[in-house]
C-alpha positions as CSV (number, residue, x, y, z in Angstrom):
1,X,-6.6,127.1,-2.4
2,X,-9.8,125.2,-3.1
3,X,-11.0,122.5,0.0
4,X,-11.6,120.2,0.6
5,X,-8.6,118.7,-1.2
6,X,-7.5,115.4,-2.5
7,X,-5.1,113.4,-0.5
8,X,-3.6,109.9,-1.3
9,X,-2.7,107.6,1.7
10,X,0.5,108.2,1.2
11,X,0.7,111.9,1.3
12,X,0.5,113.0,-2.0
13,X,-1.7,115.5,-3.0
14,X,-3.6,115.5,-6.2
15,X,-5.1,118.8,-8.6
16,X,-7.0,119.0,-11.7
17,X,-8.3,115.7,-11.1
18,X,-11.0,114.6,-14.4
19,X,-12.6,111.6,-14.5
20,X,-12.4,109.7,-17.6
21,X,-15.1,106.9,-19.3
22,X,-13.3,105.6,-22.2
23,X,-9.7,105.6,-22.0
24,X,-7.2,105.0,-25.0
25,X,-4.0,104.2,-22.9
26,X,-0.1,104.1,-24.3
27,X,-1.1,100.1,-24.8
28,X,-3.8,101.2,-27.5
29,X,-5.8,99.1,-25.4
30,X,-9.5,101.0,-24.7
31,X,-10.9,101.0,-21.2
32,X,-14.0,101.3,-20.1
33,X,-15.6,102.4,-16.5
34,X,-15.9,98.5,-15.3
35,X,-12.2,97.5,-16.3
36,X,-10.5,95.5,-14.8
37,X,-7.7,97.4,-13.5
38,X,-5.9,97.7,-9.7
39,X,-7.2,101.3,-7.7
40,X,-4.1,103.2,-8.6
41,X,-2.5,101.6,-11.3
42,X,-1.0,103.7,-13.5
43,X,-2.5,103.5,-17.3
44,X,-1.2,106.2,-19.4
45,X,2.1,108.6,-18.2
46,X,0.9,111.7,-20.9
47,X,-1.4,112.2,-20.1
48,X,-1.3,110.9,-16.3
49,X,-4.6,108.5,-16.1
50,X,-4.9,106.5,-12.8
51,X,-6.8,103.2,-12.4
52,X,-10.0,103.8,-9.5
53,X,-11.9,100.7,-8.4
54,X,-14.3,101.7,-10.7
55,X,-13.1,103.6,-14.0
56,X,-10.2,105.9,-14.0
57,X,-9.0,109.6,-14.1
58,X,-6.6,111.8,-15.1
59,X,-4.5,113.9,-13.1
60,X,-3.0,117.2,-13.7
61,X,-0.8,118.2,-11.0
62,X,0.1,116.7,-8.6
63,X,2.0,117.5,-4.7
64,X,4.6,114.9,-2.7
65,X,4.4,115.9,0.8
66,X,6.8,118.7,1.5
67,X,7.7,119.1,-2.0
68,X,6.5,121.7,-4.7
69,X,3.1,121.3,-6.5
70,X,4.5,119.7,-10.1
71,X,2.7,118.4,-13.0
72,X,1.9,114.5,-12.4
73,X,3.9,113.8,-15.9
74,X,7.2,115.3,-14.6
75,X,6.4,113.6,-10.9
76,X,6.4,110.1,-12.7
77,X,9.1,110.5,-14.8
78,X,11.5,112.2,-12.0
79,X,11.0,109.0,-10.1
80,X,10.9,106.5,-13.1
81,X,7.6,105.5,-12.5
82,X,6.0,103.5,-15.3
83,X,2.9,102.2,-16.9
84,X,1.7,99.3,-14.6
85,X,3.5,100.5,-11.2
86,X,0.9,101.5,-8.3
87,X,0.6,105.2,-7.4
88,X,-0.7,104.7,-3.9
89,X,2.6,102.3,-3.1
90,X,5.0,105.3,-4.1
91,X,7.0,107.2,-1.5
C-alpha cells in the first residue's frame, strides 16, 4: 500500500487521485484551474471530478472509514450524492 496516503477530514480515503486543468463537466460547462468552485464540490459523477481551491481532480477509488475500498462512482451513487453536493460534508 503506497504512503503516505490521502485522507479527507472526514475519514474517507482517496486512490488514483489525477489532477485535472480543463474540465468538461455533466453541465457542459468547461472549467478551468482558477474556477470558481467550493474545495470539494462535486463536478462530474463519471467520471468522479472534485472541486480543490484551486482547480480540480479526479478520483478513482475511493475508501469510507471501515468500509471496503470501492470505486468513487459507485460510492456517490450508493449514497445519492449528486453534482453540486460537498464531498468533505459527507458521512
Amino acid at each position: 500500500m503506497p504512503w503516505p496516503s490521502v485522507f479527507l477530514p472526514n475519514g474517507i480515503k482517496l486512490f488514483g487521485i489525477k489532477v485535472v486543468e480543463n474540465i468538461a463537466c455533466e453541465k457542459n460547462e468547461i472549467l478551468g484551474k482558477n474556477s470558481a468552485k467550493k474545495a470539494g464540490e462535486i463536478l462530474s459523477l463519471s467520471p468522479v471530478i472534485v472541486a480543490c481551491e484551486k482547480g480540480a481532480v479526479a478520483i478513482d477509488e475511493l475508501q469510507a472509514p471501515s468500509k471496503n475500498k470501492m470505486r468513487a462512482s459507485e460510492f456517490l451513487k450508493s449514497r445519492a450524492i449528486k453534482i453540486g453536493d460537498n464531498l468533505l460534508e459527507i458521512i
